[in-house]
C-alpha positions in Angstrom: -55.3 -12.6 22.1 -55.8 -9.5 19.7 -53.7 -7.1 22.2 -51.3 -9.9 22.5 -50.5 -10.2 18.7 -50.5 -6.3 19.1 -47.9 -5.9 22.1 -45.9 -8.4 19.8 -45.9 -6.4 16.7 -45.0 -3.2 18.6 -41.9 -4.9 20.2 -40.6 -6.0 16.3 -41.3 -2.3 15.6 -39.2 -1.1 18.5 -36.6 -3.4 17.7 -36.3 -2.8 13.7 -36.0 1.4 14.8 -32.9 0.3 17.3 -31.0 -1.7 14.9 -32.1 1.4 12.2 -30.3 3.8 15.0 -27.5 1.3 15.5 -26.7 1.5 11.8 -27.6 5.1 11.2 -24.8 5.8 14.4 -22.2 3.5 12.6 -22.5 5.4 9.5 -22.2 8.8 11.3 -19.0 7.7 13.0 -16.8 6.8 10.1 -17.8 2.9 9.6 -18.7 1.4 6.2 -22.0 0.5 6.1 -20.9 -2.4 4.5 -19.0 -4.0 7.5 -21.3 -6.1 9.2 -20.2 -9.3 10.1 -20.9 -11.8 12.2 -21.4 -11.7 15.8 -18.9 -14.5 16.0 -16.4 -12.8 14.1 -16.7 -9.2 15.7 -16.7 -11.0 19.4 -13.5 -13.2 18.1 -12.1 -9.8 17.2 -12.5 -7.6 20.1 -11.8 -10.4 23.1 -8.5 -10.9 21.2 -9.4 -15.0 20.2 -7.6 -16.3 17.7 -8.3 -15.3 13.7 -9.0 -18.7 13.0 -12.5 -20.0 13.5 -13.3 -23.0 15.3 -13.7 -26.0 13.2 -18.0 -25.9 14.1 -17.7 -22.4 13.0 -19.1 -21.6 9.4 -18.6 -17.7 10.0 -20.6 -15.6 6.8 -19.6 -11.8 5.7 -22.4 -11.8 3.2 -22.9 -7.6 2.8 -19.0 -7.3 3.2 -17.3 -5.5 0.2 -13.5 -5.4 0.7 -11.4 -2.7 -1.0 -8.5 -3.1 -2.3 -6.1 -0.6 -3.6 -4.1 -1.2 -6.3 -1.5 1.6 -8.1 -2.2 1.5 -11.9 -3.3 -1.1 -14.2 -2.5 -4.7 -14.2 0.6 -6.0 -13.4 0.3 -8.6 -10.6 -3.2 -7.6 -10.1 -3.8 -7.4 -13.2 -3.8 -11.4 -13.4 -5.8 -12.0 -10.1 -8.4 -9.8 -11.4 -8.4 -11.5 -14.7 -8.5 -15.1 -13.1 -10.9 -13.7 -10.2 -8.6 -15.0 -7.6 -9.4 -12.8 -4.9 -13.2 -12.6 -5.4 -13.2 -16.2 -5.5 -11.8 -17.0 -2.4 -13.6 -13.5 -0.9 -16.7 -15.2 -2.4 -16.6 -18.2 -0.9 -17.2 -16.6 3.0 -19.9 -14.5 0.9 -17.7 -11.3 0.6 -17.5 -9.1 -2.4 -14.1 -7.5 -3.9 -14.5 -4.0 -4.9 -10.7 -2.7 -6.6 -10.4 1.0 -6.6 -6.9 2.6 -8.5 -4.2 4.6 -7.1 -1.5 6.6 -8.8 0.6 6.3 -5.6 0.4 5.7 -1.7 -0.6 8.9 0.2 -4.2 9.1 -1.7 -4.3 5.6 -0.8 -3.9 6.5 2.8 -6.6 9.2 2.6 -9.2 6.5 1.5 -8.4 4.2 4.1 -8.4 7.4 6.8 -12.1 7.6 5.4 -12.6 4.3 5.6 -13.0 3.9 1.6 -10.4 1.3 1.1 -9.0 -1.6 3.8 -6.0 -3.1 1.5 -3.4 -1.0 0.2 0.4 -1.7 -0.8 3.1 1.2 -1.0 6.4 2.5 -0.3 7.4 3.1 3.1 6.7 7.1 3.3 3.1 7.0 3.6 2.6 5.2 6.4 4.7 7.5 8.3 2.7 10.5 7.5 -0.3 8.7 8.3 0.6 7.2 10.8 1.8 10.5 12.7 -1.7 12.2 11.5 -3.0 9.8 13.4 -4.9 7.3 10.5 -5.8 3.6 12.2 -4.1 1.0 10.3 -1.4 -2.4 10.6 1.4 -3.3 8.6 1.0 -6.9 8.0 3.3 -7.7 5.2 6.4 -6.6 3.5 6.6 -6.5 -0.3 10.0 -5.5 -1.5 13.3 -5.3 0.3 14.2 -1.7 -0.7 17.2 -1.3 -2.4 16.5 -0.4 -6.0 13.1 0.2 -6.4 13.6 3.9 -5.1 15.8 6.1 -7.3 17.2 9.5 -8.1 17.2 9.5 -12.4 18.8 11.9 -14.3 18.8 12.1 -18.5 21.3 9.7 -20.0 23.5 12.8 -21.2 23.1 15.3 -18.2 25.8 17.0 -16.9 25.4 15.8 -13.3 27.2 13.1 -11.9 27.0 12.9 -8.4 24.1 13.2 -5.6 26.2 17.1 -5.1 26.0 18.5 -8.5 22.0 18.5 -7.8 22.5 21.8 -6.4 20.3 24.8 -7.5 18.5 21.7 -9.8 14.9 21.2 -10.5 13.8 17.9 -9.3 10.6 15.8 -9.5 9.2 13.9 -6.6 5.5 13.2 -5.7 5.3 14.9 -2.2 5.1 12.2 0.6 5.9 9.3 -1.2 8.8 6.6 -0.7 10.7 8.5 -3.1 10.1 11.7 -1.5 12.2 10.4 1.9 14.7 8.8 -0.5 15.8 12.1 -2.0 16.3 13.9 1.0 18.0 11.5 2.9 20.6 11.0 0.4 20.9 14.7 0.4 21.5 15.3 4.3 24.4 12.5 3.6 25.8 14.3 0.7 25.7 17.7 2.9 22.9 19.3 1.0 20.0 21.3 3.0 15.9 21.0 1.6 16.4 24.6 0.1 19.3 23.9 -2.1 17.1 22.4 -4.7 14.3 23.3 -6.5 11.5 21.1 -5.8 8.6 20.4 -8.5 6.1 18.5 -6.7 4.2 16.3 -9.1 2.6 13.1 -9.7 4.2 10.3 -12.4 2.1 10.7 -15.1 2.6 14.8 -15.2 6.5 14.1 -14.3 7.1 11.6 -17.3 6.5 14.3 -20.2 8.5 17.1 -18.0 10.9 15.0 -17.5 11.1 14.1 -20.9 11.0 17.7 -22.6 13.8 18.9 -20.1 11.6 21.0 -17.6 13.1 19.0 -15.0 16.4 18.4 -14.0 16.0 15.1 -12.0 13.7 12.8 -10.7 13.4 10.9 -7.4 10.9 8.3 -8.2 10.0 4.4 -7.9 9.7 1.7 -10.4 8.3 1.1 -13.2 9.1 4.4 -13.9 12.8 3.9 -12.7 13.0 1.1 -15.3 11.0 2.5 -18.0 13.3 5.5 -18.2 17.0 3.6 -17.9 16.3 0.5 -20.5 14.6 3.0 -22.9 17.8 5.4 -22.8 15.9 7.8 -21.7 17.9 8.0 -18.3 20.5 6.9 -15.5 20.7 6.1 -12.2 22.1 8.6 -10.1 21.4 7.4 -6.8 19.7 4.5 -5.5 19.0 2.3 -2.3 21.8 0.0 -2.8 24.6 2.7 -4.3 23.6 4.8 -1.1 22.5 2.8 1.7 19.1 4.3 1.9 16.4 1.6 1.9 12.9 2.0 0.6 11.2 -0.9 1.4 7.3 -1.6 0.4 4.5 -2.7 2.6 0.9 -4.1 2.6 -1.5 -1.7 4.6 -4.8 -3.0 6.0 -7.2 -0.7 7.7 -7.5 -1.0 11.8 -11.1 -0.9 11.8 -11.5 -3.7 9.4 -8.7 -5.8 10.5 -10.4 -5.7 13.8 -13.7 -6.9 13.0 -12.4 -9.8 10.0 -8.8 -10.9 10.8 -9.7 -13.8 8.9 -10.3 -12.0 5.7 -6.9 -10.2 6.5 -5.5 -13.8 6.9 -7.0 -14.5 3.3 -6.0 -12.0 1.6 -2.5 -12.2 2.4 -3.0 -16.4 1.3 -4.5 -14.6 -1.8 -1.6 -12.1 -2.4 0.7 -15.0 -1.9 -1.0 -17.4 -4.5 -0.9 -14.4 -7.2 3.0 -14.0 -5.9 3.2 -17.6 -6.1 2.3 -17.6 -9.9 4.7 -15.2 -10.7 7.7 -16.3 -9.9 6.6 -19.8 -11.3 5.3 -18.6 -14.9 8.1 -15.6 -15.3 7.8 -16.0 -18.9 4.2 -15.8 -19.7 4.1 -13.2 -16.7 6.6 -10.9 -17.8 5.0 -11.0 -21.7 1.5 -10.6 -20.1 3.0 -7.3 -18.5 4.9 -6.3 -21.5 1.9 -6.7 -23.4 -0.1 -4.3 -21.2 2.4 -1.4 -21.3 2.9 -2.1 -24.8 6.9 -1.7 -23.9 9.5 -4.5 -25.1 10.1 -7.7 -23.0 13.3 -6.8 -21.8 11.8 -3.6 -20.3 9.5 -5.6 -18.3 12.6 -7.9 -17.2 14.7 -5.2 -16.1 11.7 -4.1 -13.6 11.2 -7.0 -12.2 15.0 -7.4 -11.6 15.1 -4.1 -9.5 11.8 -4.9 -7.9 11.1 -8.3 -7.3 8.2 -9.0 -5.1 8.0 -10.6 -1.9 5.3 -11.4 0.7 7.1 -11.5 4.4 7.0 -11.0 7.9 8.7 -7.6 8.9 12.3 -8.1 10.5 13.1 -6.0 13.3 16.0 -4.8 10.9 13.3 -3.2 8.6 11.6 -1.7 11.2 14.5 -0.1 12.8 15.1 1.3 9.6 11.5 2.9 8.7 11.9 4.4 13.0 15.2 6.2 11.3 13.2 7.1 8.4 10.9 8.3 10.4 13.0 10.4 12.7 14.7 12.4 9.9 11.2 13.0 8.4 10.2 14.5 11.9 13.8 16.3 12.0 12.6 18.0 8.7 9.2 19.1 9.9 7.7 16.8 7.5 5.8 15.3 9.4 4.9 16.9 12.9 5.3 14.5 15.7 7.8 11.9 16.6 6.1 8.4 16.3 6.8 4.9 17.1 6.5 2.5 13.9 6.4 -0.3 15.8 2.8 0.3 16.8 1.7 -0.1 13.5 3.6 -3.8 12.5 1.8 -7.0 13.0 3.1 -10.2 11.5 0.6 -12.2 12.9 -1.8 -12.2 9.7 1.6 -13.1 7.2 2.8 -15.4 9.7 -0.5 -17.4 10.3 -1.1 -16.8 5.8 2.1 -18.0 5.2 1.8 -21.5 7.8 
């Protein structure tokens, strides 16, 4: 009986160093140690079933932390972290929220190459670069339709008037980013090459004060900052996606890995994102003071941003994707980034479209 207990004990032992080695491997190989769900929804994943589980089902992601990427303070977010939305209903299946805080998309990218964020929203730049350097990730929503929430501002009494007299200028742009495509697009269509401006590569927050003391001719940039800038006086649009015909539409970014082992928590987060949505547009009042109140900038400030950026929480049209497959092929044609691609690897509707039922 004694060597009996002790062939038992030795098989637990065996079995505890395999499962060590089987989480020691996932760590080495990019996966957070974080992600381990259940074996009903890892197998649901990989055979392709349906994200829904079966009505028996009572799947658990206790040990799950979901990151989520937000750019800057508050806001939309600001609200669902206040009121706990998205931990609540994260909770719930025993997941925890952790929020980690951007300044604008390609860093955002970076963490989810590293697989130190799985939700990120942001203009429609990034994913291209990642996407041709070869990071793992879905599109699975679309957040705003594009046409003026990308400009090109200039100071309110500037002598340039038209996308041309930018010539031989010093402009702003954060390198990679929505607005980064924006600018030279509507260059090319205005006849004007990469190398007849002066680019100054920096981030908003370092661009604001140059901007502001005249070390900078221009800006190609996104809201708030579009907004800020224009209401204050403090600038004018030059260009933008509706005056040009350039869109710059936003998306929601989830990473492969994790979309693959919990489509249901992509599925909730998207029901999540919508509820926060949801809120807004039916408390615009108390939202718009809440956000003017946090940037410490008058109401009317906060109403002319939401004007040129007003959210949505879609499917992806086949119009919009065309577009971002022109986006980019110019991108490509400018060495930017350094293969062709095909966007439409990267869109999946079937999270918003299963959220939004």
């Amino acid at each position: 009986m004694r060597k009996r207990y002790g062939l038992i004990a030795a098989i637990l032992v065996l079995v505890l160093i395999v499962a060590g080695c089987g989480n020691s491997n996932n760590g080495g190989s990019g996966a957070k140690p974080s992600e381990s769900a259940s074996s009903t929804a890892g197998s649901a994943a990989s055979s392709g079933a349906s994200s829904e589980p079966a009505a028996s089902e009572s799947p658990s992601y206790d040990g799950v932390t979901v990151q989520i990427g937000v750019q800057g303070k508050g806001g939309l977010f600001g609200k669902a972290q206040e009121e706990k939305w998205f931990e609540t209903a994260f909770g719930e299946l025993g997941a925890k929220v952790e929020w980690v805080e951007f300044q604008s998309g390609p860093p955002m990218v970076e963490a989810m190459a590293s697989n130190h964020l799985d939700f990120a929203g942001m203009g429609n730049m990034p994913p291209i670069s990642a996407q041709a350097a070869g990071v793992d990730f879905k599109i699975i929503s679309q957040l705003l339709s594009g046409k003026n929430n990308v400009a090109i501002i200039v100071p309110t009494d500037s002598d340039i008037k038209t996308v041309a007299d930018l010539k031989g200028k010093k402009v702003a742009v954060t390198k990679g980013s929505n607005a980064y495509n924006f600018l030279y697009r509507v260059l090319d269509k205005a006849g004007l090459k990469e190398s007849d401006i002066q680019e100054i590569q920096l981030q908003p927050d370092e661009t604001q004060p140059s901007f502001e003391g005249g070390k900078v001719d221009a800006w190609a940039v996104w809201d708030p900052y579009i907004s800020l800038n224009t209401l204050s006086g403090k600038a004018r649009v030059l260009a933008d996606g509706e005056s040009e015909g350039v869109l710059s539409p936003s998306f929601q970014l989830v990473r492969s890995g994790f979309a693959e082992k919990y489509p249901e928590l992509v599925t909730l987060y998207l029901k999540t994102l919508e509820k926060a949505r949801l809120w807004e547009a039916d408390n615009q009042e108390e939202a718009y003071q809440r956000y003017a109140d946090e940037r410490s900038i008058p109401l009317e400030l906060v109403k002319g941003m939401q004007e040129r950026s007003t959210m949505i929480n879609t499917p992806v049209s086949d119009e919009t994707i065309a577009e971002q497959q022109s986006t980019a092929d110019f991108q490509f044609s400018l060495g930017t980034v350094r293969k062709q691609i095909n966007v439409s690897d990267v869109f999946d509707n079937q999270y918003i479209e299963e959220a939004l039922k």
